[in-house]
N, C-alpha and C positions, 0 to 999 in steps of 0.2 A: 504494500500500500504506500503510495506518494505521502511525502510530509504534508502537502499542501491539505492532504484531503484526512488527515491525522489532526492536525489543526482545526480545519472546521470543524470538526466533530466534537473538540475540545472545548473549541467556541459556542458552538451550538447546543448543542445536546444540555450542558448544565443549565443551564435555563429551561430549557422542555419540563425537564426531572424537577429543577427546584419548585418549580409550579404548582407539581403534583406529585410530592415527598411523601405525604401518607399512602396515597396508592402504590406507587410506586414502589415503596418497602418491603407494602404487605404480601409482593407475590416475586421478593428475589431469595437467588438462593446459593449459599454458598457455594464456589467458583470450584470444579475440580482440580483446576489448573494454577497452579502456582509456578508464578515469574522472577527470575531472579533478577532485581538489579544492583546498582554498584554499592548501594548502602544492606542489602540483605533481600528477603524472599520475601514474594507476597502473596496473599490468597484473597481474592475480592468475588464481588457478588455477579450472580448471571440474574439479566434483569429482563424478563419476557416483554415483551410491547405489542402483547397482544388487544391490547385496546385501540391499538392502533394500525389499521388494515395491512399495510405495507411495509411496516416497520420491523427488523429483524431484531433479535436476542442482543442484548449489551451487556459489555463487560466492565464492572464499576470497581474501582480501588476508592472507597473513603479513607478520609484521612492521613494521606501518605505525607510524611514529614518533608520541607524539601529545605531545611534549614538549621541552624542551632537553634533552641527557641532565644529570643531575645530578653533576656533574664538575669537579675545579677551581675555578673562582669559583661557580659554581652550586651546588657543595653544600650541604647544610641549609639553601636555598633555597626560597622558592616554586616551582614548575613555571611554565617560561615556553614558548609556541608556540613548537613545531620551525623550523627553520630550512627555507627553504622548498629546493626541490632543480630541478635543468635537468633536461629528458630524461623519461623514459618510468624510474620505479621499476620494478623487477619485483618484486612482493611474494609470494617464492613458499616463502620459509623463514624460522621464526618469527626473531623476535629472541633475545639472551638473556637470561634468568630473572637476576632480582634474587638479590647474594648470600645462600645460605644454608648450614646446616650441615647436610650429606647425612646420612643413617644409613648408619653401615660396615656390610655385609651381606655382607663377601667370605667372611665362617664361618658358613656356611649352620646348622651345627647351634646355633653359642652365638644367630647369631639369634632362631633358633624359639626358645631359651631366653627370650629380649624380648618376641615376639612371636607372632602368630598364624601360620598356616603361607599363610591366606591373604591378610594384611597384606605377607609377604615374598613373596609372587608377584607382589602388587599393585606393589610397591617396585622389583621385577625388572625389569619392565617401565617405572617412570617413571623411576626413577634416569638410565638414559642422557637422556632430556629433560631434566633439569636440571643437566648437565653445563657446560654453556656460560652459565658466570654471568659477570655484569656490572654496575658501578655504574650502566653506561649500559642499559638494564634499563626501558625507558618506551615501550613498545613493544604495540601490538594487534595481535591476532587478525580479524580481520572475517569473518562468513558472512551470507552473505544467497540469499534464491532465484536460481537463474542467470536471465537474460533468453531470451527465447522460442525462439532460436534453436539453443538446447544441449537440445532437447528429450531427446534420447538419445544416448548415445555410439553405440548398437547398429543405427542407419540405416542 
């Protein structure tokens, strides 16, 4: 497969997924394939997209570290290579989101006052995602086509 189209898929696809993270969980399944890269091995998830006509099987790495975390000496730091890991990672839930500052939406009416009714449904849905913040926050996503053998969950 060309980088170019390794890329889009990198671009693309997390957003598809982040949209619909609760479906989306509820029907992957751990990857039989584990990939070795230069920091250690990983096991990620096969995610069917059967909801979606056309769409084949993905192969999802949560959470894969691509950094030191920025922590302690490392702070206002450059980024230095993760620290390499023994064993078999399972990268099967994201890491955490970089601190930020949530919008309060627990008064649904003074909300709408802020904002639009469909920015607070939008908000509704991501808020629980970015609960779990961290300085240590250096963390990817991967999706890529699964390999040949995840043709269908439905065989």
């Amino acid at each position: 497969m060309g980088g170019g189209r390794v890329i889009a898929l990198l671009l693309v696809l997390p957003v598809f997924v982040y949209c619909d993270t609760a479906g989306f969980m509820k029907s992957a399944k751990i990857s039989t394939r584990i990939v070795q890269t230069r920091y250690g091995r990983l096991q990620g998830l096969i995610v069917p997209m059967d909801t979606h006509r056309y769409l084949k099987p993905i192969e999802v790495f949560l959470g894969v570290p691509y950094a030191t975390p920025p922590v302690s000496s490392n702070r206002f730091s450059p980024t230095r290579t993760p620290s390499p890991w023994e064993g078999v990672r399972v990268s099967d839930k994201p890491g955490p989101v970089c601190p930020q500052r949530l919008p309060d939406i627990t008064n649904e009416t003074a909300a709408l006052e802020r904002m639009p009714k469909g920015r607070l449904e939008y908000l509704k849905r991501l808020l629980p995602l970015l609960r779990n913040q961290s300085e240590d926050c250096l963390y990817l996503n991967i999706y890529a086509p699964a390999q040949g053998q995840y043709k269908s969950f439905n065989q």
